[in-house]
C-alpha positions as CSV (number, residue, x, y, z in Angstrom):
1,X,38.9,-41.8,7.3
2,X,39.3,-40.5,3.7
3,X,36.4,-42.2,2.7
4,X,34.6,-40.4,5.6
5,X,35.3,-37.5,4.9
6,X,34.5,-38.1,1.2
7,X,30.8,-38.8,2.5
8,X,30.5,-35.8,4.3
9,X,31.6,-33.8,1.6
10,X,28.8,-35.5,-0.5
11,X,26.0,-34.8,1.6
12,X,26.7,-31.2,1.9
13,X,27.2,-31.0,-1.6
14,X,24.0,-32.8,-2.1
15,X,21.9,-30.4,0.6
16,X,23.4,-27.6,-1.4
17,X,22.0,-28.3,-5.0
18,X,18.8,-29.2,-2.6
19,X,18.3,-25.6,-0.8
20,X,19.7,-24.0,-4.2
21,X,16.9,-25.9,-6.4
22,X,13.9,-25.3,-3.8
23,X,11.1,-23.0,-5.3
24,X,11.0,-19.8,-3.4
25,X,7.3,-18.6,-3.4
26,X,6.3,-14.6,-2.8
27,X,3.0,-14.1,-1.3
28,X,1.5,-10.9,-2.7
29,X,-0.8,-9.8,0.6
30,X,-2.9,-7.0,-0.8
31,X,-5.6,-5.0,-2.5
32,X,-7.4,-4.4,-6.1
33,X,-4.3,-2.7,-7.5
34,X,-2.4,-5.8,-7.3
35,X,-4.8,-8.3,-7.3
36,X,-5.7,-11.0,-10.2
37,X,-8.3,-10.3,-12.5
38,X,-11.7,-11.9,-13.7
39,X,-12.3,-12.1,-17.4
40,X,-15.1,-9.6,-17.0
41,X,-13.1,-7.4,-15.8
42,X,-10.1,-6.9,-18.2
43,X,-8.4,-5.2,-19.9
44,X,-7.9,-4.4,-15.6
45,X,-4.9,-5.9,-15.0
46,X,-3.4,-6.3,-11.4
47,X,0.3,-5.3,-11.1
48,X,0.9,-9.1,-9.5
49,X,-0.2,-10.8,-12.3
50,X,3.2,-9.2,-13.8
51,X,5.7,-10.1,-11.3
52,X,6.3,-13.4,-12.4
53,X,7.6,-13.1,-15.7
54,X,10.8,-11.1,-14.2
55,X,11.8,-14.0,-12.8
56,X,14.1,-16.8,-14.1
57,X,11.8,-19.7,-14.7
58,X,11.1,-22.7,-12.1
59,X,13.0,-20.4,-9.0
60,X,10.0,-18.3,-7.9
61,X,6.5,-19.1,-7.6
62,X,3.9,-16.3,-7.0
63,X,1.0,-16.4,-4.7
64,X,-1.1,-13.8,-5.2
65,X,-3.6,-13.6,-2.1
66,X,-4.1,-9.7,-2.5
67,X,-8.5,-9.0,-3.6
68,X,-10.0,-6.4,-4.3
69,X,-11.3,-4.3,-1.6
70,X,-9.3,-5.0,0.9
71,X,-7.7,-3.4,3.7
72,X,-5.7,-4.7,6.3
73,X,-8.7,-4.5,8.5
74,X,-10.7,-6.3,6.2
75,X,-7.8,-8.8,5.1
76,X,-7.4,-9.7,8.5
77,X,-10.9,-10.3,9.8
78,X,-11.8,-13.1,6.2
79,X,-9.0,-15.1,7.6
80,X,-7.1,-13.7,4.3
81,X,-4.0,-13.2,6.3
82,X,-3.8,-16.3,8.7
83,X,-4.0,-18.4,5.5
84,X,-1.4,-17.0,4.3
85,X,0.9,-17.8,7.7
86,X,-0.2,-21.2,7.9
87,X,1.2,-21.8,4.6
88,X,4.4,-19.4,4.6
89,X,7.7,-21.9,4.7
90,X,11.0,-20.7,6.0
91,X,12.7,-18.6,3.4
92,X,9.9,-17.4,1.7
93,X,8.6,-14.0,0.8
94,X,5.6,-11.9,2.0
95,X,5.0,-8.6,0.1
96,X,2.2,-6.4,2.0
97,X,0.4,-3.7,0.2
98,X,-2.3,-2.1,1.4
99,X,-3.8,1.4,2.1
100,X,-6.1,2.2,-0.6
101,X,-9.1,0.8,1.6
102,X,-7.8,1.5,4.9
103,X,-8.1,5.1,4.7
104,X,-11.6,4.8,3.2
105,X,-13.9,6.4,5.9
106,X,-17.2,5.9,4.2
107,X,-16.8,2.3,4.5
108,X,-16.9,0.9,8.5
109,X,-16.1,-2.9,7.1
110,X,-12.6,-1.7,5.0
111,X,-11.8,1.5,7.3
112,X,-8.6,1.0,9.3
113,X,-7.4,4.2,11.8
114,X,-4.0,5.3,11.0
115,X,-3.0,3.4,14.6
116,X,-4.7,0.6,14.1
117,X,-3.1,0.7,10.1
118,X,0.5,0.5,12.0
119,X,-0.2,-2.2,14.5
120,X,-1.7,-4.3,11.6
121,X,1.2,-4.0,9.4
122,X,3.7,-4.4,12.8
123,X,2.1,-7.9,13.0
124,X,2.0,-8.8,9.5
125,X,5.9,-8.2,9.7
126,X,5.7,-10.6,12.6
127,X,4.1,-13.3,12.2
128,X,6.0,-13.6,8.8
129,X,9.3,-13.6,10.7
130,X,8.0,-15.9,13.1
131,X,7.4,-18.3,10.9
132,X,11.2,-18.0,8.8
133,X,9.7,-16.0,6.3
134,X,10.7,-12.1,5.0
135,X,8.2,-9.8,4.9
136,X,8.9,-6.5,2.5
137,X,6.6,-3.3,2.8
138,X,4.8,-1.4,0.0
139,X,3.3,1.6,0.1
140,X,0.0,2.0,-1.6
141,X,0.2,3.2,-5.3
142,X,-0.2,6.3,-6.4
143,X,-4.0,7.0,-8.2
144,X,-4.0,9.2,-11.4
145,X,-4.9,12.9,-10.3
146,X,-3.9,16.4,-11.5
147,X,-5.9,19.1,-10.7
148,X,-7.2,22.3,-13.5
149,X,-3.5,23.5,-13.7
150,X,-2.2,20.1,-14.8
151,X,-0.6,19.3,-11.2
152,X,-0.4,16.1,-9.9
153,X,-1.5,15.6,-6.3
154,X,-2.0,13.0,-3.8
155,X,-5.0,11.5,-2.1
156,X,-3.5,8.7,0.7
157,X,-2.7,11.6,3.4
158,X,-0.6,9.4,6.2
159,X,-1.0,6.5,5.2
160,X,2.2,6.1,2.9
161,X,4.1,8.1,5.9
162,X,3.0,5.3,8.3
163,X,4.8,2.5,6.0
164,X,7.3,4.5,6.0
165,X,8.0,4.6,9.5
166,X,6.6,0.8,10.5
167,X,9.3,-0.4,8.0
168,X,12.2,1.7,9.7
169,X,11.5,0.6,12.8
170,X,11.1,-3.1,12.2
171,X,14.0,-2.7,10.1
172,X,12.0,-4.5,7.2
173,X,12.6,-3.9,3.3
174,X,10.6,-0.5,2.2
175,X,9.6,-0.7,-1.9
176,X,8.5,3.0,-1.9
177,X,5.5,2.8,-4.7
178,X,3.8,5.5,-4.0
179,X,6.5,7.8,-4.4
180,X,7.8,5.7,-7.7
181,X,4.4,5.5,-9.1
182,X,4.2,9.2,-8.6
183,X,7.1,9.7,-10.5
184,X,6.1,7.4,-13.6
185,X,2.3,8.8,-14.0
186,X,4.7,12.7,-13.9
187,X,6.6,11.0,-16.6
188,X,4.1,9.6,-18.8
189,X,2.0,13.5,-18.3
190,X,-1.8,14.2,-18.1
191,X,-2.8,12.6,-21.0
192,X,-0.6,10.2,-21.7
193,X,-0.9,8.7,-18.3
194,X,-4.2,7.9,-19.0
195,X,-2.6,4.9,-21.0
196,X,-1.6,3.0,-17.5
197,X,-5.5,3.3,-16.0
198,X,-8.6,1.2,-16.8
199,X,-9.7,4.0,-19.8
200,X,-12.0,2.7,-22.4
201,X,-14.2,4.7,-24.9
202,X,-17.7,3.3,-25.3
203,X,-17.6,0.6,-27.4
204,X,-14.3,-0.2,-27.3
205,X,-14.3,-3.1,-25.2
206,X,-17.0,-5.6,-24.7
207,X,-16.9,-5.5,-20.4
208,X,-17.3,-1.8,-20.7
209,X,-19.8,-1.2,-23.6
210,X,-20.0,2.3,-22.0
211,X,-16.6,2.8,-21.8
212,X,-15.0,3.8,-19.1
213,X,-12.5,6.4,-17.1
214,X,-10.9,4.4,-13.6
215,X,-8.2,6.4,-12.1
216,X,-7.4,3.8,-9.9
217,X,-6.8,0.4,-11.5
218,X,-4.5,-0.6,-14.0
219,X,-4.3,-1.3,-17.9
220,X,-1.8,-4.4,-18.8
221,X,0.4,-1.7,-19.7
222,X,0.0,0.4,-16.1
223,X,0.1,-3.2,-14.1
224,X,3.7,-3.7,-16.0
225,X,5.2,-0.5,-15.2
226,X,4.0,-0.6,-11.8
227,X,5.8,-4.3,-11.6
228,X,9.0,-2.8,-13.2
229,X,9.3,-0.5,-10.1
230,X,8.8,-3.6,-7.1
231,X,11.4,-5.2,-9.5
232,X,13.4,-2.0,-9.3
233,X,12.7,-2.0,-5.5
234,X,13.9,-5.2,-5.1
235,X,17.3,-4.6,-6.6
236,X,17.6,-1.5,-4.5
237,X,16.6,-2.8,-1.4
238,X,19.2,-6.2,-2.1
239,X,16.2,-8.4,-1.2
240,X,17.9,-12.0,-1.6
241,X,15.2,-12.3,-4.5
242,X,17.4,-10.3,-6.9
243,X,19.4,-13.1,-7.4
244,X,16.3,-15.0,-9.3
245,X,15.6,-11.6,-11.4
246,X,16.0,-12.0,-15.3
């Protein structure tokens, strides 16, 4: 009977050390803000291509699916999402950011209506639950824009609002980066702030010989900061991840 028991102890021990050792991967379902880089295109630097280093090494692996130009319209429709469903395992991670494209009018094949925006993101957050996993909302990041006075505004109207409200009532983990971002571009002030966007004089960099001024994507030094705050998010929110965190 002892030695039974002995056994039994042994396996579970043994199962333990097995679910405790097993890679967690994050998905990283999105657009160009987070999205990885070509070499043609850098210094731009996606905040994804951060998230990995915050993490102790061998217990997370990152996945990031998010491209550039992409809305969850758009996601949806290149199979984008389903792909990453089919492959989601039970007890891993699915962070969803989009909006950027969504709300672009001008452009039928990325435009996503505000109603159709929430029922997208409502099935993201099921479909990852259906398959074990834990999806985590992210509202879209803030772009770089002050007007003549030096004010900083926003240009996402509803959009952030509607993550808002989808993650309340799925009861899903909410990583506010709109409102976070917001608050670092204030920080960092007009000029200074310029320092976290794709800004380049002519001649300065080889991909832009005629420089450039993107208020939109990141430098290596925006994509960290921006990283920083889902890090942040991910402490406040106690998403089981936190645990992996450096």
């Amino acid at each position: 009977m002892k030695l039974v028991f002995a056994l039994i102890l042994f396996s579970l021990a043994v199962l333990d050390t097995m679910a405790q050792s097993k890679t967690v991967t994050i998905y990283l379902a999105g657009d160009s803000t987070c999205a990885i880089k070509q070499p043609d295109k850098r210094p731009e630097t996606g905040w994804g291509e951060m998230l990995g280093q915050h993490f102790k090494d061998g217990k997370v692996r990152i996945e990031n699916r998010a491209m550039n130009g992409r809305s969850t319209k758009s996601f949806i429709s290149e199979g984008r999402w389903q792909a990453i469903v089919d492959e989601t395992e039970k007890g891993d991670y699915v962070f969803i950011q989009f909006g950027h494209n969504d709300e672009s009018k001008d452009k039928g094949e990325r435009y996503t209506p505000p109603d159709d925006y929430r029922k997208n993101l409502i099935r993201f957050i099921a479909d990852v639950r259906s398959k074990g996993g834990f999806p985590v909302l992210l509202t879209p990041v803030m772009r770089r824009r002050f007007d003549k006075d030096g004010k900083f505004y926003d240009t996402h109207g509803e959009y952030p609002d509607i993550v808002r409200s989808v993650a309340k009532e799925q009861n899903a983990p909410l990583i506010d980066m709109h409102r976070r971002s917001e608050t670092v571009i204030v920080k960092y002030g007009v000029e200074d702030s310029k320092k976290l966007f794709l800004q380049l004089k002519p001649g300065e960099n080889p991909n832009y010989p005629k420089g450039v001024e993107d208020n939109t994507h990141f430098s290596p030094l925006g994509a960290e900061e921006m990283a920083k705050l889902v890090v942040e998010g991910i402490r406040k929110n106690k998403i089981g991840l936190r645990k992996y965190l450096r």
